[in-house]
Structures are given as C-alpha cells and as structure tokens.
PAZAPA-4460 file (N, C-alpha, C; in steps of 0.05 Angstrom, whole numbers, plus 32768, in hexadecimal, padded with zeros to 4 digits):
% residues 100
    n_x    n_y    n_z   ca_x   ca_y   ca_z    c_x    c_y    c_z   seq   type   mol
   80D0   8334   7FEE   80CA   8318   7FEB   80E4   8309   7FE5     1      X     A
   80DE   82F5   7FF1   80FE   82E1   7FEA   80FC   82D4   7FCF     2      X     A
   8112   82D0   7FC8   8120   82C3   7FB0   811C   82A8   7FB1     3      X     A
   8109   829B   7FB0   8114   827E   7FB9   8121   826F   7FA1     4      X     A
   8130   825B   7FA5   813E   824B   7F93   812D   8232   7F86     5      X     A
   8124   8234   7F72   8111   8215   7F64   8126   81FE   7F67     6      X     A
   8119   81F0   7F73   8129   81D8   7F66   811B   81C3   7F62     7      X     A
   8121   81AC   7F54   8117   819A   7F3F   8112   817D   7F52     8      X     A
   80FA   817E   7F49   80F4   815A   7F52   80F9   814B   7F47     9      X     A
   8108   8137   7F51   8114   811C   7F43   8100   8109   7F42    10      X     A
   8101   8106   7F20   80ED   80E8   7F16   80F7   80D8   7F22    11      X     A
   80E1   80C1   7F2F   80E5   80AD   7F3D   80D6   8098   7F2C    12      X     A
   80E7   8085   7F19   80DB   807E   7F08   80D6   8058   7F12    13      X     A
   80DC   8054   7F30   80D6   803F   7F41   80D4   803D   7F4F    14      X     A
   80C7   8027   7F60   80B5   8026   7F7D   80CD   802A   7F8E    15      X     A
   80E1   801E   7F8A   80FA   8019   7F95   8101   8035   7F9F    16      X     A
   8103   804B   7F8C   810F   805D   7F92   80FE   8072   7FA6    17      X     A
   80E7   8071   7FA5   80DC   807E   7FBC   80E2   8073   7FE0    18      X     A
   80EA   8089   7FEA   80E5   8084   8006   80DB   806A   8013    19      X     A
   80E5   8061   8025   80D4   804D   803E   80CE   8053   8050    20      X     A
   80B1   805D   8055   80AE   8068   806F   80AF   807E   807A    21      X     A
   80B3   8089   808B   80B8   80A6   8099   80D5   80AF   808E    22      X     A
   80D1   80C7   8089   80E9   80CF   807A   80FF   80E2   8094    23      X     A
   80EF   80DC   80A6   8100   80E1   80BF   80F9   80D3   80D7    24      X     A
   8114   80D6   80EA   810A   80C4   810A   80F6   80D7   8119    25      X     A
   80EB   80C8   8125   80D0   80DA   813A   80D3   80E8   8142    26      X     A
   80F7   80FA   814D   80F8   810F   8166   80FD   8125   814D    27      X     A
   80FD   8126   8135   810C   8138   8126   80FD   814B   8123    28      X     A
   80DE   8158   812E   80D4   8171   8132   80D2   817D   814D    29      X     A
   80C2   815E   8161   80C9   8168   817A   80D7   8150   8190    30      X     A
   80D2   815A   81A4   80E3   814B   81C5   80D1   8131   81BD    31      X     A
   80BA   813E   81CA   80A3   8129   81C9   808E   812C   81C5    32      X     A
   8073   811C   81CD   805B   811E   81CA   8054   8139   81E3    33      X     A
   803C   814F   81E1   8034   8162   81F2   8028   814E   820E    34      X     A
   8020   8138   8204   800E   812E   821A   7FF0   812F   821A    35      X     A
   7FE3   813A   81F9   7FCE   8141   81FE   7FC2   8124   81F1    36      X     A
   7FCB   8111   81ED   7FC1   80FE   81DD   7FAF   80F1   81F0    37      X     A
   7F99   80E6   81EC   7F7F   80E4   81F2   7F81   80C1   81F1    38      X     A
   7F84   80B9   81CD   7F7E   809A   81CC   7F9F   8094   81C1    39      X     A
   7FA9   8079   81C8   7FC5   8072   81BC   7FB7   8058   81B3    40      X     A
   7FD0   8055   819A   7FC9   8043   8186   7FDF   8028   819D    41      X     A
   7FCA   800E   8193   7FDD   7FF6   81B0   7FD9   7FDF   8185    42      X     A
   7FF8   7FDB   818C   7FFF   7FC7   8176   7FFB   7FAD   8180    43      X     A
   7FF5   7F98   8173   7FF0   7F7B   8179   8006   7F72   8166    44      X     A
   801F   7F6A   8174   802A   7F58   816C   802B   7F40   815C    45      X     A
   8013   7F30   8164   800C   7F20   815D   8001   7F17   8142    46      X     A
   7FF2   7F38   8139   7FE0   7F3B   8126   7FEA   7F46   8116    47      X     A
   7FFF   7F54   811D   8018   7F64   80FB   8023   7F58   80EB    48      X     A
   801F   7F55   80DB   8028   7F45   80C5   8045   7F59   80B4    49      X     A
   8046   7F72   80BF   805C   7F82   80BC   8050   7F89   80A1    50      X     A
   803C   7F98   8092   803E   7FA4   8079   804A   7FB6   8075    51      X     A
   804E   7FCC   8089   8052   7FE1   808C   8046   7FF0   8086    52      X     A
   802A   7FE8   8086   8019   8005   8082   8019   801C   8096    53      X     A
   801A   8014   80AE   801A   8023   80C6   8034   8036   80C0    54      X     A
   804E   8030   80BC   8065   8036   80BF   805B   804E   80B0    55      X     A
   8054   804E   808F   804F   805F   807C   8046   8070   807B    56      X     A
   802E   8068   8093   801C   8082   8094   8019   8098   80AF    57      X     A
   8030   808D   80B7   802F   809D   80D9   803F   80BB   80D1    58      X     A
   8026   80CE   80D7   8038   80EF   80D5   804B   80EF   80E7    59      X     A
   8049   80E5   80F5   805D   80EB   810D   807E   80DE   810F    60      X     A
   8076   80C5   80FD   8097   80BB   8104   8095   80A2   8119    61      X     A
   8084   809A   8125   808C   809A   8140   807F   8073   813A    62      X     A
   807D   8069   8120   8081   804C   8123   8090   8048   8116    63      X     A
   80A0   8031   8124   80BC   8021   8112   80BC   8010   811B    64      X     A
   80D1   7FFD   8101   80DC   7FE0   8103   80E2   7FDE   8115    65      X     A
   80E2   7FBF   8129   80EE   7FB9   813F   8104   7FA4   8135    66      X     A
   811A   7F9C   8149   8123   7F85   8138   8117   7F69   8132    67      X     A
   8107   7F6A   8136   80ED   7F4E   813E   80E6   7F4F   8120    68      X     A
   80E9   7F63   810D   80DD   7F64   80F1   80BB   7F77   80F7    69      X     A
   80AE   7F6B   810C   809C   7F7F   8110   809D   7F9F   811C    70      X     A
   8088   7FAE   8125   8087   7FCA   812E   808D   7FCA   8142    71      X     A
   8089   7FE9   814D   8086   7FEF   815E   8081   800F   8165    72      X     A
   8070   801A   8178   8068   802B   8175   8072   8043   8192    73      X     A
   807C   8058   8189   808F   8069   8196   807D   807B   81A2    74      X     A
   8079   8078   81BD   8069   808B   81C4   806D   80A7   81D5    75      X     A
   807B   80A6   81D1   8091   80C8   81E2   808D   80D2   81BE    76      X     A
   807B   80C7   81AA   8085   80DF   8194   805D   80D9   8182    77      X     A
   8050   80C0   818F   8036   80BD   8188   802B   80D4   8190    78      X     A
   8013   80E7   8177   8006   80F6   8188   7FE9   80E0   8188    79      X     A
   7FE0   80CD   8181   7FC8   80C0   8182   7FB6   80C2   8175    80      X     A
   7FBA   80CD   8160   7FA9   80CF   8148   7F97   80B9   8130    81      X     A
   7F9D   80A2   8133   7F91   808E   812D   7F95   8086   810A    82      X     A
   7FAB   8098   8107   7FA4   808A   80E4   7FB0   806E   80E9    83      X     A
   7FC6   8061   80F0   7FD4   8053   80F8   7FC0   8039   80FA    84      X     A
   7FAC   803D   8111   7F9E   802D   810A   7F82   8027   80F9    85      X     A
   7F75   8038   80EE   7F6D   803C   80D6   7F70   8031   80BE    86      X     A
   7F8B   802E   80B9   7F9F   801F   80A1   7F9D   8008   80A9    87      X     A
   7F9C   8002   80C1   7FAC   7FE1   80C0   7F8A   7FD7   80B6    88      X     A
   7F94   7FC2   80A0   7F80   7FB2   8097   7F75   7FA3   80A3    89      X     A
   7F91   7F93   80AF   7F87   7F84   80C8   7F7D   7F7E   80EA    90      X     A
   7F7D   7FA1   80E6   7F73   7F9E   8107   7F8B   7F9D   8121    91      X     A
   7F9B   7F95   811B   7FB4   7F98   8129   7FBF   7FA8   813C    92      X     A
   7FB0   7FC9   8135   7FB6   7FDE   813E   7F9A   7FE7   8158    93      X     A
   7F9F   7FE9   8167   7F79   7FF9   8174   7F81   8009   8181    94      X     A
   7F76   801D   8188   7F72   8035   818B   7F6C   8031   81AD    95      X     A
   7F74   8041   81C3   7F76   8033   81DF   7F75   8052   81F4    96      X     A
   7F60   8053   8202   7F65   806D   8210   7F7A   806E   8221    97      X     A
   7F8B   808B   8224   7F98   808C   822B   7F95   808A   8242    98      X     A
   7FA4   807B   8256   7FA2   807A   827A   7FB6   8091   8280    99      X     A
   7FB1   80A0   8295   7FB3   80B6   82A7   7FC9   80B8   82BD   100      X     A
***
C-alpha cells in the first residue's frame, strides 16, 4: 500500500478567499463532449442578470464570462445535464433538444 503524504487544509476564514467558479478551463479532462448529449442548455441573453449561479455550478467547466459581463455556454465541453438550468432562478437557462 502506498504512503500517501497528508496534507493540511487551509482555513478559509472569508468569502473572498474561496474560489470563483470552476477551478479549471473546460478542456482540462477531456477534447470534448462524446456527442451523447441528448438536451443542451440555450442561455437568454436577455434574461441573465449574470449571478453566476450557472458559472458555479457547472461540473463540467464549460460556462464562462463573456466580455459583455454576461455568459456563455461552451459546447464542444457541455455534456447536457441540466443543473445549469435548474439553478437559474430566473429562467434564463432552458433546456433544448439536441438537433441531429
């Protein structure tokens, strides 16, 4: 059995100091999406108010800031899973079958 090395978690004793967002860019496990995604999440511009909840909660990586201040959603790395839009309070996000 291996040796592993402990190491120590750092108190984070402010909001500040935690993370923003994906703690990596979208390609940093794979190329891309398999292609098996079924429904893709379609952002409304219009209706983002930019909380970043979406940003926060995507396993994947694959929404980010645009320079507009609002999102945008990367889809060579979306697998379509729907938390994204789930979160959004406001509806912003909908869920859209994928065309073929």
């Amino acid at each position: 059995m291996k040796n592993f090395k402990r190491v120590s978690v750092p108190v984070l004793e402010h909001i500040e100091q935690y993370p923003m967002g994906s703690s990596c860019p979208s390609f940093h496990i794979t190329d891309q999406n398999s292609g098996w995604r079924v429904f893709k999440p379609v952002l409304n511009t219009e209706k983002c108010v930019a909380c970043h909840r979406c940003y926060l909660v995507c396993p994947d990586g694959a929404i980010h800031p645009s320079e507009s201040g609002k999102f945008e959603i990367d889809y060579e790395y979306c697998k379509g899973c729907g938390i994204c839009a789930t979160e959004c309070k406001i509806n912003a996000i909908q869920m859209v079958k994928e065309e073929k």
